[in-house]
C-alpha positions, 0 to 999 in steps of 0.5 A: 396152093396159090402164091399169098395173097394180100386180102386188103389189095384183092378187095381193093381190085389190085390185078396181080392179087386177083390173079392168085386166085386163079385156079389151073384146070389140072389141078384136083385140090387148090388152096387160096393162101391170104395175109390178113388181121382183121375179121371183115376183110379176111370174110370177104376175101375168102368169099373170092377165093371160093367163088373163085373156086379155090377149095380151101383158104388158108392163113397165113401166119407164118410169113417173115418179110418186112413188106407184111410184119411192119402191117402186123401180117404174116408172122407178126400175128405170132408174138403174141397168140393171145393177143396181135401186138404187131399192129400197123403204124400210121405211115403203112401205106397202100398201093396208089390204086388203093382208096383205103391208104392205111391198114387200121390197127387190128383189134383182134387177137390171133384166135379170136382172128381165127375164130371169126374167119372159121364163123364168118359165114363162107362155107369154105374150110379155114387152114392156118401156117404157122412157124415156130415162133418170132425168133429162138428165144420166143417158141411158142408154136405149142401154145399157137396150136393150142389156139388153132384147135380151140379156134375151129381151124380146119387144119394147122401147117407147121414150118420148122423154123423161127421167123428171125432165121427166115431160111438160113437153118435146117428146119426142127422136126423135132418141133414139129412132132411135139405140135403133133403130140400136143395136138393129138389128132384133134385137126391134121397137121402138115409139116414144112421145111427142106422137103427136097425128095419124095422119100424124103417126105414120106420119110418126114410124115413116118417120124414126125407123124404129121398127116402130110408134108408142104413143099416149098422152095424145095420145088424150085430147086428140085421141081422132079420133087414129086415124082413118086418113083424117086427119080434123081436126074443126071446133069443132062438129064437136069438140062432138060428139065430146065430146057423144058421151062424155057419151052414152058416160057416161049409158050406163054410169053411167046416166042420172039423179042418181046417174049424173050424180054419178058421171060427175062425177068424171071428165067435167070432168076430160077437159077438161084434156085437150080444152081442149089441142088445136088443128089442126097441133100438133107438141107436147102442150105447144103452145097455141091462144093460141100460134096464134091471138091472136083466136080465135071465142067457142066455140072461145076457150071450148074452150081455156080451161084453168080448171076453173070452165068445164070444169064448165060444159062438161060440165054444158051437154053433159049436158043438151043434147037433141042436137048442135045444142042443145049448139052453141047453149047452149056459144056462150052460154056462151062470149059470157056475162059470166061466161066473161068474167070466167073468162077475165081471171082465167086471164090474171092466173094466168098471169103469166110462168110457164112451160108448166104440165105436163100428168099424168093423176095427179090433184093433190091430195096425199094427205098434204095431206088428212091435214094440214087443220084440226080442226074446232073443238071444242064447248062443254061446253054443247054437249057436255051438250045432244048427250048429252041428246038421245041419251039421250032416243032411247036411252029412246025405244027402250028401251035401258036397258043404256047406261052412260056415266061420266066421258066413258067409254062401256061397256067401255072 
């Protein structure tokens, strides 16, 4: 599956969106996933997921971020499956290369969505995700199903959890198997949630009878998910692995300043997901400290969830000549002061609070950049010695033609 797309950004032109589509030569099946309320634009953005080469589209129902329910995407459609009362207000606005600035109201309920992408015209199978329902209070995933079938989708995948727990509680499989039941074999359906090990999956299709499983975030904190022989890799063996993305990264961005700082932005934060793992995990929200009260240096500093060591981490397999070099300075790292001195501060952090959860939806609040602090104002004095200086430049290059009076430039 590629990442979710916006339909109304991709047929607005928006790059990012229209590189989602973009399928990887090795890849034998590829999904193209949409976030979309309204009949027409979900038409037109699954005519580009096929002649994008995309084999299948799929919906997306399911999603819990603000960024899409507050349009009446993702799992907004779910409050009602007769009806999407999760419809947009007036001052959901759309990125400035959007000529459309408002996302209309849907008048479409959730299977007659479905029904009209299915009949669209795009010959191109429909799939729809679904959670179990808006909060705990409000299951419906079994009256959703319903919908589905009666809808024409070409397959449903049920993620075991509410949208109100987001990712903070293990996935229901029991639920998921009642949605096989009430099914009954009339589409297939595939299940989703805390999909760490292979055999963990196929264990999940064996009980909950679903035709097949969907990992997720699991594949971040265990990428070696797919491996069909079960390999659990020791810690060296995982610094390889991780070594092997930093190998990945300076083949794409490139090896040198400019490729470092672009894979900066998104290497340290891979660790928020590696630093999770351990052997025998049931549950994303397991721990190693759960575990193992003593772990080894190396393997103490491969958990450790703050961000100061991630950075470290990462900057440390940059630079590594080779597997063993990056095993050897990771252990220093682990036995130094200065992970010492980490490691105290995220015990004092962790107080008696519950399990943090876990998103891939970075965590600064855009508004909260919008609210920081002026910066100070300058004196007149100040003020008087900038325009002396710009003046200078302006004879220096010959510019006679600039007026500025009473703190009014030209034309204003």
């Amino acid at each position: 599956m590629g990442e979710m797309v916006y339909a109304r950004y991709l047929l607005n032109g928006d790059p990012v969106e229209r590189a989602r589509l973009r399928r990887a030569a090795n890849e034998d099946v590829f999904g193209v996933q949409i976030a979309t309320n309204d009949v027409g634009e979900g038409v037109a953005a699954m005519r580009l997921a096929r002649e994008a080469g995309a084999d299948f589209v799929d919906l997306n129902c399911g999603c819990p971020i603000h960024e899409a329910t507050r349009r009446g995407l993702g799992s907004a459609l779910l409050r009602n499956p007769k009806r999407c009362e999760a419809e947009p207000s007036d001052g959901d606005t759309l990125p400035v290369h959007s000529t459309d600035k408002t996302f209309p109201p849907s008048t479409h309920r959730l299977g007659e969505l479905v029904r009209g992408l299915v009949d669209g015209g795009v010959d191109i199978p429909l799939t729809v995700k679904v959670r179990l329902g808006t909060s705990n209070r409000d299951i419906n995933v079994l009256e959703v199903a319903e919908e589905m079938v009666g809808a024409g989708a070409a397959g449903l995948t049920v993620h075991g959890r509410s949208a109100q727990e987001r990712y903070s509680s293990a996935a229901n499989w029991a639920m998921i198997k009642e949605v096989v039941e009430r099914v009954d074999s009339r589409i297939p359906v595939v299940g989703n949630g805390d999909v760490l090990t292979f055999d963990g999956g196929i264990r999940r299709i064996e009980t909950a009878g679903v035709d097949s499983v969907m990992v997720g975030r699991g594949a971040l904190e265990t990428p070696w998910v797919f491996d069909e022989g079960g390999w659990e890799p020791d810690t060296k063996e995982r610094v390889e692995v991780y070594r092997r993305l930093a190998c990945y990264m300076k083949e794409h961005f490139g090896d040198d300043g400019r490729g470092r700082k672009m894979a900066s932005y998104f290497f340290p934060w891979h660790f928020e997901f590696f630093c999770r793992h351990s052997p025998g995990k049931e549950s994303m929200q397991s721990r190693l400290s759960d575990m193992d009260t003593n772990p080894p240096p190396l393997e103490s500093l491969l958990a450790c969830r703050d961000q100061r060591a991630h950075k470290r981490i990462a900057g440390i397999l940059w630079d590594s000549r080779d597997d063993g070099d990056a095993v050897t300075k990771l252990t220093e790292l682990a036995e130094s002061a200065v992970m010492g001195e980490i490691r105290r501060g995220v015990k004092e952090e962790d107080g008696e609070g519950g399990v943090e959860e876990l998103s891939n939806i970075p965590g600064e609040d855009k508004r909260a950049r919008k609210r920081r602090a002026p910066k100070p104002k300058r004196t007149e004095m100040e003020v008087e010695k900038i325009r002396a200086e710009r003046k200078a430049k302006r004879e220096a290059a010959g510019i006679t033609d600039f007026k500025h009076v009473s703190g009014k430039r030209r034309g204003s």
